[in-house]
TIDREN-419413 format. One record per residue: residue in one letter; x, y, z of N, C-alpha, C in turn. Coordinates in steps of 0.02 Angstrom, whole numbers, plus 50000, padded with zeros to 5 digits. Last residue first. Layout:
["A" [X Y Z] [X Y Z] [X Y Z]]
...
//
This chain:
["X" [52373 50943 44582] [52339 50982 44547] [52296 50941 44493]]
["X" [52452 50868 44681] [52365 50875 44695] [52337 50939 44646]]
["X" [52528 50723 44644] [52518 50802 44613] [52452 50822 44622]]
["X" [52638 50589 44720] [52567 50612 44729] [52563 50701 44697]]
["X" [52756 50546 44765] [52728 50562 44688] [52657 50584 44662]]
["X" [52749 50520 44901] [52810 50556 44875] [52791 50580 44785]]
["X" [52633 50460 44897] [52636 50522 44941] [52668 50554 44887]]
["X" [52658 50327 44883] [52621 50354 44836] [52609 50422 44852]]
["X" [52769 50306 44963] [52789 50307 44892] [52730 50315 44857]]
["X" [52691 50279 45063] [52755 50339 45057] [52771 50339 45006]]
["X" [52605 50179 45026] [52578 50243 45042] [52644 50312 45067]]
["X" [52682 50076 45039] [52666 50102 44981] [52627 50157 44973]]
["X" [52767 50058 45162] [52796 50102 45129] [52765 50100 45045]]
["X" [52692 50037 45272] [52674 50080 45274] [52722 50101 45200]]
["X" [52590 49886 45327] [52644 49916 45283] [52642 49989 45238]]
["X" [52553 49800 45441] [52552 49862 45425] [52613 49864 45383]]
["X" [52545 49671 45485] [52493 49692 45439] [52524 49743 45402]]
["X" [52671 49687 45610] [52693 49669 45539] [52610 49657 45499]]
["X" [52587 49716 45717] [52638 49763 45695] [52635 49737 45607]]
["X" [52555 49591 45771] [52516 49632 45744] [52554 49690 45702]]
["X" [52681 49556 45803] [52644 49516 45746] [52624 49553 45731]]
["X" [52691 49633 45923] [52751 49619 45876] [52729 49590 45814]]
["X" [52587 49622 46010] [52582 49674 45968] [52664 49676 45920]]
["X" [52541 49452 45978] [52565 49498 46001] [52556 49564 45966]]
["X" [52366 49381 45980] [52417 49376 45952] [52470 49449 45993]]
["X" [52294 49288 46114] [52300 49345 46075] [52345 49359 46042]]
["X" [52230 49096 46060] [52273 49165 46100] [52283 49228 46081]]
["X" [52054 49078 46052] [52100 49084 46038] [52175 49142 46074]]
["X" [51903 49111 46068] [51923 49049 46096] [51999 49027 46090]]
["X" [51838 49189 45991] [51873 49135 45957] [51910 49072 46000]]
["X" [51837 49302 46069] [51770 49271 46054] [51793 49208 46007]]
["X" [51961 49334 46102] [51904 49296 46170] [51851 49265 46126]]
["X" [52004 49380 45993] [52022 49309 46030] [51995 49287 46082]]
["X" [51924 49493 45980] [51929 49419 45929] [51944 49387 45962]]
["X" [51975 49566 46103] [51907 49564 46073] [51888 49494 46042]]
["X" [52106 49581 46079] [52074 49542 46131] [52025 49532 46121]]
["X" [52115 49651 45939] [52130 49593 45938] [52111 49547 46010]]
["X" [52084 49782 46005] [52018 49736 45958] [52038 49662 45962]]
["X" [52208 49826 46023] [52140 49814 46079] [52095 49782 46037]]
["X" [52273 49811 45923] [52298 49772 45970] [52251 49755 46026]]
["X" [52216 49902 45836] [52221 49851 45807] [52238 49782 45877]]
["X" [52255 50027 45908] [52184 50011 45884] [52180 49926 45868]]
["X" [52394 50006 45908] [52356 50024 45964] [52268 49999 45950]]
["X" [52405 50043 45749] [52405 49981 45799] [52386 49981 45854]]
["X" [52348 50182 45726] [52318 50123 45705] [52338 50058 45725]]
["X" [52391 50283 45780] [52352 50249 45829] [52319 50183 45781]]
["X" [52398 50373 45678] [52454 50364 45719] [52444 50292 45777]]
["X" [52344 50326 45509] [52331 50347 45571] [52403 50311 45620]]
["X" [52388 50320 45375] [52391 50281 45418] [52388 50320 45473]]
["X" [52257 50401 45247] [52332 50380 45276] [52322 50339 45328]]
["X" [52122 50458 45199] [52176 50438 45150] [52247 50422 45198]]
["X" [52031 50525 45298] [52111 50535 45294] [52161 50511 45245]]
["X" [51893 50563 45309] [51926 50523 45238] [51962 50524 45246]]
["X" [51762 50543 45420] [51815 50570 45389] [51851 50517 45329]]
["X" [51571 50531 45438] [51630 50489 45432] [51708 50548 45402]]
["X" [51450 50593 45453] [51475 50548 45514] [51528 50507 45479]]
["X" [51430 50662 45363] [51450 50697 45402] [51460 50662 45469]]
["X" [51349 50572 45235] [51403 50571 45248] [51453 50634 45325]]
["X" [51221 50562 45280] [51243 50499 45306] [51324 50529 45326]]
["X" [51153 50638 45182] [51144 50642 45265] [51195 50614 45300]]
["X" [51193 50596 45082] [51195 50646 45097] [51214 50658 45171]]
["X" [51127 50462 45091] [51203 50452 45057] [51222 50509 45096]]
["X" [50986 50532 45076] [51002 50471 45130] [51081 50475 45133]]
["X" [50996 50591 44932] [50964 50599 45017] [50999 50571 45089]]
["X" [50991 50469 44856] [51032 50503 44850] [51042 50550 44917]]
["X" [50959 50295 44932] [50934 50344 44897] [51003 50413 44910]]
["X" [51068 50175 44885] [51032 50204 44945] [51002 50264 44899]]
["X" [51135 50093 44799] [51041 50087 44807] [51036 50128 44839]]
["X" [51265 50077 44792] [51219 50050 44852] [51147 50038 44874]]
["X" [51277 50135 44671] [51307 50067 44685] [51291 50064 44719]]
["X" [51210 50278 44672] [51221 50215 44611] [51234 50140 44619]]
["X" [51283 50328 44794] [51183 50296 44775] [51179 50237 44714]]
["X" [51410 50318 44746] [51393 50295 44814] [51304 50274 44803]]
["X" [51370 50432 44629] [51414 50355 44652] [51393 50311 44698]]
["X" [51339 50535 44704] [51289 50512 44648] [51334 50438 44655]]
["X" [51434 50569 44814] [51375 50562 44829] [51326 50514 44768]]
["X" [51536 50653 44732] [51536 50563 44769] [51491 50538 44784]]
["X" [51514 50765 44723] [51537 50724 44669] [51536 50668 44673]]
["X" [51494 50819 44854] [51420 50812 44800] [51462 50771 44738]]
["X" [51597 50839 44940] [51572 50761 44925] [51517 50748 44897]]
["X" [51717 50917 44917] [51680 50930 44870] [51628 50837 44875]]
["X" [51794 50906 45023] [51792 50948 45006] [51741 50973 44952]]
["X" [51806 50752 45061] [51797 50807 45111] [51771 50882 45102]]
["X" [51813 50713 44948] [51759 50668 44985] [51738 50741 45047]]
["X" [51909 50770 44885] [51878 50769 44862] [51800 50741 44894]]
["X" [52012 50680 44983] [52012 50766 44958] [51942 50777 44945]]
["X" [51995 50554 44906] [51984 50565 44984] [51971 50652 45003]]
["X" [52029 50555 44801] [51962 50553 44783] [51958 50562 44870]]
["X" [52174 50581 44830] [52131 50627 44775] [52077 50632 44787]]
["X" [52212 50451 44868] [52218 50525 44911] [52175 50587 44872]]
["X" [52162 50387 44748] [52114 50370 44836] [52148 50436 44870]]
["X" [52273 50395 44674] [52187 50411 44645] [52168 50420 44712]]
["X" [52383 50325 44748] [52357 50419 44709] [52314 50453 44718]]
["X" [52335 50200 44756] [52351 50250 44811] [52336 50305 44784]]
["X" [52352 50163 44614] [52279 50165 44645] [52258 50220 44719]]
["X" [52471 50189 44612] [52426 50217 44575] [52367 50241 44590]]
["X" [52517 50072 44696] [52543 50124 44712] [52478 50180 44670]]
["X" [52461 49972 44606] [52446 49986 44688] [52446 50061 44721]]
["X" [52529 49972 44491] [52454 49979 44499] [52414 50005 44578]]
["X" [52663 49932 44559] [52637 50000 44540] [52594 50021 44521]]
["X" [52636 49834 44589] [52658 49853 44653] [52653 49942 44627]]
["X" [52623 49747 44469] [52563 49754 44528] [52576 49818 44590]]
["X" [52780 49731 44458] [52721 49764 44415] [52633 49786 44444]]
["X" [52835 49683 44545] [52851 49755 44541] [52784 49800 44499]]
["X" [52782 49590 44691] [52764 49600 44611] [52773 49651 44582]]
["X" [52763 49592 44810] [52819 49595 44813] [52832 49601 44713]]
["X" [52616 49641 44830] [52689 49693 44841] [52759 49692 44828]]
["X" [52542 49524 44830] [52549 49566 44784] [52605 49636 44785]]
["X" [52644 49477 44947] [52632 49428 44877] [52635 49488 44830]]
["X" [52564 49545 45047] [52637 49531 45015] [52647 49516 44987]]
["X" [52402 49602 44985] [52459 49547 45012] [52525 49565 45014]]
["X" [52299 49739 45060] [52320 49688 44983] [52348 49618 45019]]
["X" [52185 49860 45100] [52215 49783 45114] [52231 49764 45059]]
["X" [52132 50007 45168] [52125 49973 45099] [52187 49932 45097]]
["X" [51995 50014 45289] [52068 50011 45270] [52054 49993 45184]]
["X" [51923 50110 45409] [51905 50061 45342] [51967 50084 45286]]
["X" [51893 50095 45556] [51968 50099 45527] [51936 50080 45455]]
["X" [51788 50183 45668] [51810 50120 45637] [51862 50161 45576]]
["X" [51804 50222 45846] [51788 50241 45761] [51806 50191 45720]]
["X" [51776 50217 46013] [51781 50194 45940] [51769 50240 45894]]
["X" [51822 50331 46108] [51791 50260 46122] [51812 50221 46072]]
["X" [51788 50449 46011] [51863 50405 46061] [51861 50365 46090]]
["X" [51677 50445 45971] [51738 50414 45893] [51793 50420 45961]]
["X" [51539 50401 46005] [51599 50453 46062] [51656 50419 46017]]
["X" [51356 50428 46026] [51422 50424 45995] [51490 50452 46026]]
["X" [51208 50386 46026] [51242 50406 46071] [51310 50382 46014]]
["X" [51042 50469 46008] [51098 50428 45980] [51156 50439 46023]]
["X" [50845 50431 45997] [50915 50471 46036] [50975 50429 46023]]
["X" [50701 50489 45929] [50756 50451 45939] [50822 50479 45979]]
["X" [50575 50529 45935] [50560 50476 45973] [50649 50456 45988]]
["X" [50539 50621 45821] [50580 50647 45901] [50586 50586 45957]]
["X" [50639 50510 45711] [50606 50562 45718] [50600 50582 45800]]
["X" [50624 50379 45667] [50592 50383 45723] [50585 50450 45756]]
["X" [50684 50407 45537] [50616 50363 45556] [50587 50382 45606]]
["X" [50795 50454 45567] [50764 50501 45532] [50708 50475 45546]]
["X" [50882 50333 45636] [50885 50397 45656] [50812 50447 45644]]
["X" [50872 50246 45548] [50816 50240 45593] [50818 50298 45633]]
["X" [50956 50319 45428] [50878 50293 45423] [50838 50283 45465]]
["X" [51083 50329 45517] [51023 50381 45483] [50958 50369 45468]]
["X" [51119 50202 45510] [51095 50221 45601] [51035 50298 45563]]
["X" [51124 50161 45401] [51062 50130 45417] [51060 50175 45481]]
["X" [51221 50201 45299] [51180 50234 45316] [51105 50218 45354]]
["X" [51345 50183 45462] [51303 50229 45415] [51300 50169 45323]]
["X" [51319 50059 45571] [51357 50093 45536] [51319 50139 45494]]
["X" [51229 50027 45723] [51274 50010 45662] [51307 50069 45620]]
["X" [51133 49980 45851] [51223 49992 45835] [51247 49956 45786]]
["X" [50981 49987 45903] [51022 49966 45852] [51089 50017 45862]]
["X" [50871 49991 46019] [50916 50019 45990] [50955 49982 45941]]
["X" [50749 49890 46053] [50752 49989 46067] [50813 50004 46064]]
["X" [50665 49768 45924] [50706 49819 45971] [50708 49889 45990]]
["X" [50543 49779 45891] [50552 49724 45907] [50623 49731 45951]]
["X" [50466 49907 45844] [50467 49887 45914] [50508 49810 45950]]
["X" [50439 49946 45724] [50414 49903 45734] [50398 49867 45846]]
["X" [50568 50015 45720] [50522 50036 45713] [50455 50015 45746]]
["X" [50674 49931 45754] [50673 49971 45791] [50599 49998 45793]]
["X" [50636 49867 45595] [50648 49826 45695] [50630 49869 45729]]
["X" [50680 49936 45505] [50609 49910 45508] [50585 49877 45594]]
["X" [50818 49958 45542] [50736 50036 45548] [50669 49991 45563]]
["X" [50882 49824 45497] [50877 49868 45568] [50809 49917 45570]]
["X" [50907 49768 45389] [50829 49754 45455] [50824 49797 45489]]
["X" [51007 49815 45354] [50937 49852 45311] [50848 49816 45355]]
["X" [51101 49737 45429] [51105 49822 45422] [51032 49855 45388]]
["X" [51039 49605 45516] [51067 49637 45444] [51042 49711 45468]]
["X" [51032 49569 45668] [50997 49605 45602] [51066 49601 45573]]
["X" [51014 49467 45845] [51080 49490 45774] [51022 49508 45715]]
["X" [51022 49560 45990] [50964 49533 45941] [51017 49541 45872]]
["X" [51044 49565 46148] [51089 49560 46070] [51055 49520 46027]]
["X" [51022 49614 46288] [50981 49577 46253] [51032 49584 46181]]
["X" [51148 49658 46395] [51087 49678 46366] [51085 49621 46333]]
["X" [51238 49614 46490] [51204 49656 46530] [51138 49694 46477]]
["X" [51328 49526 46410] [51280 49490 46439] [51254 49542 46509]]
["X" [51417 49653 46337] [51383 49615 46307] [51311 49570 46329]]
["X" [51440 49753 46502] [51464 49693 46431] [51396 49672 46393]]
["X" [51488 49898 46586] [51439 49871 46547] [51448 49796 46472]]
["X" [51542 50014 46615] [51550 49946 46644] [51492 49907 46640]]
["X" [51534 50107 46517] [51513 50146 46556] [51493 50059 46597]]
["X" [51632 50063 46409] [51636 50133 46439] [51601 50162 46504]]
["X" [51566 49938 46356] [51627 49936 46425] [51650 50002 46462]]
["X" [51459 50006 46267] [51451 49975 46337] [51527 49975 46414]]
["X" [51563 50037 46168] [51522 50086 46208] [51505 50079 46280]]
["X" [51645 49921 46140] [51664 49982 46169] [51614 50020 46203]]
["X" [51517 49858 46089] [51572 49808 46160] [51619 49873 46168]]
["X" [51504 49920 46003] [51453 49942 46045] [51475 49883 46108]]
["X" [51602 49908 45916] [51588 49970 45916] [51539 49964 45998]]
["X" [51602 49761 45878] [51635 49766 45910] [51640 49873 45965]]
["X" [51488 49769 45789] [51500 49727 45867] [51533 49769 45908]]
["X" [51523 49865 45685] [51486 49864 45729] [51471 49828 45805]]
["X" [51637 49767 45642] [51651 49808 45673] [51603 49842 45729]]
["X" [51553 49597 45701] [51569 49655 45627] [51605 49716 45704]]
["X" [51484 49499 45735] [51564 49473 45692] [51571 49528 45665]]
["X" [51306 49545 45689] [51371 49514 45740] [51418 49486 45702]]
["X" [51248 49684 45715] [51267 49634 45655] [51329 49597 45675]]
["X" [51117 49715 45805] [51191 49732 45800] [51207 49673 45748]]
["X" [50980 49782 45917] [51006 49746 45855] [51052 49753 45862]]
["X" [50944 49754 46080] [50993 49800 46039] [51002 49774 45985]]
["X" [50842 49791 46215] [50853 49737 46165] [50913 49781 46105]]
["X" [50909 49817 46376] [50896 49823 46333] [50887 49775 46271]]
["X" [51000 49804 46515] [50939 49761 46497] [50897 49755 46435]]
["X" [51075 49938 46474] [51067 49885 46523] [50983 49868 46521]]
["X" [51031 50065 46413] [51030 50023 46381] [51036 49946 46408]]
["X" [51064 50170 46513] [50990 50152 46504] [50994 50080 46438]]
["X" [51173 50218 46495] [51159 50177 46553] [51102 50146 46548]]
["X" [51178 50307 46403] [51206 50252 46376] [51178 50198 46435]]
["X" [50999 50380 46439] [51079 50409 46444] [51106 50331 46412]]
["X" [50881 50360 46408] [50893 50441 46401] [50950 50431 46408]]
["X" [50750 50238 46358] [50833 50265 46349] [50831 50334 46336]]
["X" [50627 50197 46347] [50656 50224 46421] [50720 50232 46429]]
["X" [50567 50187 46242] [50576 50142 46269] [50625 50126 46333]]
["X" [50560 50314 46188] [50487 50265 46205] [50495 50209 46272]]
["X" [50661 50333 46149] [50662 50368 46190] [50598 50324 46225]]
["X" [50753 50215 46050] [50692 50227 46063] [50688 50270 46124]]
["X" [50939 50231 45986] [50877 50213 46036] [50810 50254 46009]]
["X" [51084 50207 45903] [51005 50248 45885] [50950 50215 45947]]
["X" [51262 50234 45913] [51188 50165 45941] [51131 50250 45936]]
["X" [51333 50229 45774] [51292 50285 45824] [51275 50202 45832]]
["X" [51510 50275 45714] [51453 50235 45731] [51423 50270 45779]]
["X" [51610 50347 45598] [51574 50371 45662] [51527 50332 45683]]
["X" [51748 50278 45513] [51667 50296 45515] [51652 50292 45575]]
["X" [51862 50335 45397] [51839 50337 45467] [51770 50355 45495]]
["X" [51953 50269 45253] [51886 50323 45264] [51898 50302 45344]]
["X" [52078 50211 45224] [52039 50284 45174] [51987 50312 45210]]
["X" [52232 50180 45272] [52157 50195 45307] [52108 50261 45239]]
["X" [52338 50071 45177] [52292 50136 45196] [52222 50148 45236]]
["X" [52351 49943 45189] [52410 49999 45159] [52398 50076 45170]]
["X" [52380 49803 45254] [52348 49857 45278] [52414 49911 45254]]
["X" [52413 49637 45210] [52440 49706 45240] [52376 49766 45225]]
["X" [52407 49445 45246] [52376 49506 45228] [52420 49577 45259]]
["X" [52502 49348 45281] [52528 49402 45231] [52494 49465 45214]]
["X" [52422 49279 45368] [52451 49333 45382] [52501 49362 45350]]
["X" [52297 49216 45373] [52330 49222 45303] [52367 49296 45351]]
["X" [52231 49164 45479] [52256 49122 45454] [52291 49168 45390]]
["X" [52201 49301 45536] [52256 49230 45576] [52261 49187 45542]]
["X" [52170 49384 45457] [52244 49362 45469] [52271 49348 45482]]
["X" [52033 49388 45482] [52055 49344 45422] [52126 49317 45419]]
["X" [52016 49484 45592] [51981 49408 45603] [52013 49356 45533]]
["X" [52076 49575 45525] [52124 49562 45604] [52088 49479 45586]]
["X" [51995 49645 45468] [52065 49616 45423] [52106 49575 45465]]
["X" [51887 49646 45510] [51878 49595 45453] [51958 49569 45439]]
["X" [51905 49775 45569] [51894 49708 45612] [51920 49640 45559]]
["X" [51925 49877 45492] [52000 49811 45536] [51982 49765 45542]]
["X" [51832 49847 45351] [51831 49868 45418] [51905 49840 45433]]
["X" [51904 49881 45171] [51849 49843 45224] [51864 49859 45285]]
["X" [51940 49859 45012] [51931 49874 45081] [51867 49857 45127]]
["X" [52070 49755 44936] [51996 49761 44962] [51998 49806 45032]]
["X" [52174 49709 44780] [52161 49742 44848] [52070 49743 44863]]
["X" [52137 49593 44701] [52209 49620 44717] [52225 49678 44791]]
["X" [52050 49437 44723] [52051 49512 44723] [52140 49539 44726]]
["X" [52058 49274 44630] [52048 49322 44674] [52074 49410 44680]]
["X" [51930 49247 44507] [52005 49247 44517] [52007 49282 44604]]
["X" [51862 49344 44376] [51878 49267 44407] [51937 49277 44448]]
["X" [51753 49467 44403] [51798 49455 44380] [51828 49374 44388]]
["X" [51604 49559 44338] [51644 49527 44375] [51695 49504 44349]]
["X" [51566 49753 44361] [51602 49679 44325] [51611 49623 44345]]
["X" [51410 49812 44422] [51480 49784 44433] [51514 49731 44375]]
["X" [51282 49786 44442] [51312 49851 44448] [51363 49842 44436]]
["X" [51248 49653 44448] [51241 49693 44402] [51248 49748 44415]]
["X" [51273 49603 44559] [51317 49580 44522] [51305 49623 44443]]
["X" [51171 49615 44678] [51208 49693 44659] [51268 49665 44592]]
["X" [51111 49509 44713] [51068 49548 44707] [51118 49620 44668]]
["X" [51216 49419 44732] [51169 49391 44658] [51114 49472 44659]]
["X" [51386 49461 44782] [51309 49452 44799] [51264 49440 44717]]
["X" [51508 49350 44676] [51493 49430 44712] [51395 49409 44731]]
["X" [51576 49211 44740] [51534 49248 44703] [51520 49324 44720]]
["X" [51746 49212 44789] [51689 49199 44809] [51638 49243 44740]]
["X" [51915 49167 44795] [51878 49199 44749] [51795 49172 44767]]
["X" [52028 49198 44905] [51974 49136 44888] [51958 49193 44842]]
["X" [52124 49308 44944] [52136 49255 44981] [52094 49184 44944]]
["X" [52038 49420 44937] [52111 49421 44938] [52130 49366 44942]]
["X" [51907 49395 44987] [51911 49371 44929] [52014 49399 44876]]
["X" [51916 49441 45135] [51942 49358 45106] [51938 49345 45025]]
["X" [51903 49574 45141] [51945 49555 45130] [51964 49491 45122]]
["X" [51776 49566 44974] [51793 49604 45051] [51863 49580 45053]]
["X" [51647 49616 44864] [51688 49580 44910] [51718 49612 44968]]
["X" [51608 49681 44705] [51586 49664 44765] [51627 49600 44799]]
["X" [51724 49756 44610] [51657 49710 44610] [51643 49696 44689]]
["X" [51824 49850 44471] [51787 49835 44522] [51727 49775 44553]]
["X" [51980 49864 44406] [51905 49830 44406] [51874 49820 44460]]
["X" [52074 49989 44326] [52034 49947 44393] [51977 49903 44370]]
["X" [52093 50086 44222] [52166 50049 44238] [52122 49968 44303]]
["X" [51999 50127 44174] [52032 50090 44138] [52065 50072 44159]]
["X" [51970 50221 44268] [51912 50180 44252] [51939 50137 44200]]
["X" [52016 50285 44371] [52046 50254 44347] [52020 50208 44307]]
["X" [51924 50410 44406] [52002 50439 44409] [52029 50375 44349]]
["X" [51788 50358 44404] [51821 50422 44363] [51887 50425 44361]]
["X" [51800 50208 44449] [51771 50250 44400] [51775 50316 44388]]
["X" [51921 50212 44569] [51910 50172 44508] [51858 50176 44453]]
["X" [51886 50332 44648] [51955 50330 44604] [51974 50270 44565]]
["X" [51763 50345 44654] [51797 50387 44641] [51840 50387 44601]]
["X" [51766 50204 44744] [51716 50236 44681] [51745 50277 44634]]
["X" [51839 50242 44863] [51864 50185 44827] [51811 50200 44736]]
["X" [51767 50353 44918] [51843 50368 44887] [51858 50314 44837]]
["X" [51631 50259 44952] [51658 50336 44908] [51703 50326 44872]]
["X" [51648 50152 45053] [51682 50144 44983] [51659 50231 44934]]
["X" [51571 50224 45160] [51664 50227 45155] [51704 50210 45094]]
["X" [51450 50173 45155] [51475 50268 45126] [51558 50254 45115]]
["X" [51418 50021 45087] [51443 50066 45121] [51453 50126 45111]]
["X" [51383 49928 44980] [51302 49968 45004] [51346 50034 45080]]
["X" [51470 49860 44920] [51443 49926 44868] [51398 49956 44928]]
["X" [51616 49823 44987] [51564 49805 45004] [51518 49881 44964]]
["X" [51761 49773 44872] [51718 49800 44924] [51650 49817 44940]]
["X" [51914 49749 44766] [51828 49734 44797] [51833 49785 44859]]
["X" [51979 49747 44614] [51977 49780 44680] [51918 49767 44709]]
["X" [52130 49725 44508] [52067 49693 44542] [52056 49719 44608]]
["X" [52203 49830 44401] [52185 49799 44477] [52118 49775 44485]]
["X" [52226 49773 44229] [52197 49817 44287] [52207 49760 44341]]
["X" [52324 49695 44131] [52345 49772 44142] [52306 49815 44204]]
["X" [52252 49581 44150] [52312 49585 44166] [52356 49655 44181]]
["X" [52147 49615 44063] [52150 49588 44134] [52193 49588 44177]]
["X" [52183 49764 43966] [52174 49683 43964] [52164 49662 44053]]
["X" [52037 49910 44022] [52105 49870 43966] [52104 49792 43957]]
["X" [51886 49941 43969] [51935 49915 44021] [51982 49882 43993]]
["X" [51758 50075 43975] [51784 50014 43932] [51851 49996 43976]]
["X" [51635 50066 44095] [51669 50113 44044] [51728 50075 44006]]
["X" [51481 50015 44074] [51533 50027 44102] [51575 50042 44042]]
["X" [51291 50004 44100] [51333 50006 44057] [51419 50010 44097]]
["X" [51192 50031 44166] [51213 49930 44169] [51259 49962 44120]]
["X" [51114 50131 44247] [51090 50104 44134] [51126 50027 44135]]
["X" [51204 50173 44335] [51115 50160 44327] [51109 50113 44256]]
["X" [51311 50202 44270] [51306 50144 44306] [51250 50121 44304]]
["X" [51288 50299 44194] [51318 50254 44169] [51305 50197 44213]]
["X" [51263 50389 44295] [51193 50379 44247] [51238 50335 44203]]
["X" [51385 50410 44375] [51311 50379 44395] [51266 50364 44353]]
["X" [51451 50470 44258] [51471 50404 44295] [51405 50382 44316]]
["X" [51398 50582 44268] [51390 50535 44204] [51407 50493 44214]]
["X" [51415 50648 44377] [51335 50619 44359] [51343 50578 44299]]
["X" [51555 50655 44355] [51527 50600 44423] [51458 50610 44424]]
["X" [51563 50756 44287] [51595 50674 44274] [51552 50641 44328]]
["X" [51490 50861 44316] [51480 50830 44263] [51499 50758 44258]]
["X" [51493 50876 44513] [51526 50882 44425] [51485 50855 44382]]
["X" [51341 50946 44566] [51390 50874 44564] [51424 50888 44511]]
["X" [51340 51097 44629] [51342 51056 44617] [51375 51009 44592]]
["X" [51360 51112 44819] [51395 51144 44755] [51368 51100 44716]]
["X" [51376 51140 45003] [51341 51082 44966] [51340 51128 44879]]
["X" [51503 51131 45101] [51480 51143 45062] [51439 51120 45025]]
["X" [51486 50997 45250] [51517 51016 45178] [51472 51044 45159]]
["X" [51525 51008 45394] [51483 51041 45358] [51492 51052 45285]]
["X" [51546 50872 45482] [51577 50910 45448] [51528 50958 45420]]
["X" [51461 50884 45664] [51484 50844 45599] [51519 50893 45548]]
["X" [51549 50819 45832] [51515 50889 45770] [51539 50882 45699]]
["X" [51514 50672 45864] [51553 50720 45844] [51527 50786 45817]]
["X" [51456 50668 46062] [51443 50669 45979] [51465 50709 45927]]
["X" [51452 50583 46170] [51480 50635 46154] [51466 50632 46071]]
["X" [51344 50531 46320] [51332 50541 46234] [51400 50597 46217]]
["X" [51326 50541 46441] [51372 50491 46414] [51383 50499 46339]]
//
């Protein structure tokens, strides 16, 4: 049942210059100086993910004057929330709410029933989820997980990742045990024995991956699922000529720093540790279970339309159409950041 992608093999070269001095800027609490408030994008996202890379990238080296960065997601498009108290020092903060954020579909589908101006401008990264088992614990095929205990971080893409896996082989939700962790409980659980698999995202499926060593077995199939980690604004902010070309900009930078993720991801790597904590190692490992397409996948409504049954069963709510759904997607600031895009 296991299909598992064959991972990328990036070159491993060393890290530019810019992107260790970035990292040892960050480390230290320092940042790089920033125009007026008004002249940068406000941009969030979650710091402890591999998928914010590109987003790193191209708001500290590419645009480190034109952006501001800080911890959030996609409702802080919408509310202005505190950034976490444990990572607010890696980061600026800012007042106000966000101008763009990335983040899973899931997040963008579950927020857009009530704010459905939200849009979806770009898919930057595509992450490979693993369910990680205990061999100990009498998982050799996906089938073996019936009856199972399974961490999973519930309301998340992850959920929703392993309500695919399971239904693949006629299997729901109430045919295993669903123990809810945080992403950094997980190893210690599995480990521990309190569960025999976890389904999450990188870089925790690596960690318990590497933990458990020959004890572990992973099962993955990105045609089942892969997750969509988009980069989301408003209409609002689109319809603002002046914002609309910060946007566009920002697009640029992210096809660049997406390149660059694929091709050279020792530059991204020190970043990504910097702002997530993860160790540098770990970041490494991690990254050959995700792609960077920088674009709109062909299948991104399709994607968006099957999940949406997903939410609305678990909301107790109607499904929206695929005529609604349709309108998230707006595809023409990523054609107009194409059309001006210089990959030299």
């Amino acid at each position: 049942m296991s299909d598992s992608l064959a991972p990328m093999r990036a070159r491993i070269r060393p890290a530019s210059f810019a992107a260790i001095l970035f990292a040892l800027t960050l480390a230290s609490g320092a940042h790089p100086p920033q125009a007026r408030d008004e002249d940068t994008l406000r941009v969030v996202g979650r710091p402890d993910v591999m998928e914010m890379g590109p987003v790193f990238y191209a708001t500290e080296v590419l645009l480190p004057r034109q952006t501001k960065l800080r911890p959030g997601g996609v409702p802080n498009l919408f509310k202005d929330d505190a950034p976490d108290a444990q990572s607010i020092d890696r980061f600026d903060p800012f007042p106000g709410a966000a101008d763009v954020a990335g983040q899973a579909e899931t997040q963008a589908l579950r927020i857009s029933v009530e704010n459905p101006d939200l849009r979806i401008i770009m898919t930057v990264a595509e992450g490979i989820y693993r369910i990680v088992g205990r061999r100990s614990a009498g998982i050799a095929t996906l089938a073996d997980l019936a009856g199972k205990r399974i961490g999973v971080f519930e309301n998340t893409s992850a959920a929703y990742f392993l309500h695919r896996m399971l239904g693949s082989i006629d299997l729901g939700e109430t045919d295993v045990v669903i123990v809810p962790l945080r992403p950094r409980e997980m190893t210690p659980a599995i480990l521990a024995g309190k569960v025999d698999a976890i389904a999450i995202w990188e870089p925790e499926s690596e960690r318990a991956f590497a933990a458990l060593g020959a004890d572990a077995i992973e099962f993955q199939n990105p045609r089942i699922y892969r997750e969509l980690f988009n980069l989301n604004t408003t209409a609002q902010a689109l319809a603002d000529s002046d914002k609309r070309v910060q946007i566009v900009r920002l697009l640029r930078a992210l096809i660049d720093a997406a390149r660059r993720s694929e091709t050279a991801p020792q530059e991204i790597w020190p970043l990504v540790a910097a702002r997530s904590g993860y160790p540098l190692d770990l970041v490494a490992a991690s990254w050959p279970h995700h792609r960077f397409p920088a674009a709109l996948p062909d299948d991104l409504l399709d994607v968006l339309v099957a999940q949406e049954q997903w939410l609305a069963a678990q909301a107790g709510r109607p499904a929206r159409s695929r005529e609604v759904l349709a309108n998230l997607i707006d595809p023409s600031v990523l054609a107009e950041a194409s059309e001006s895009f210089d990959p030299r």
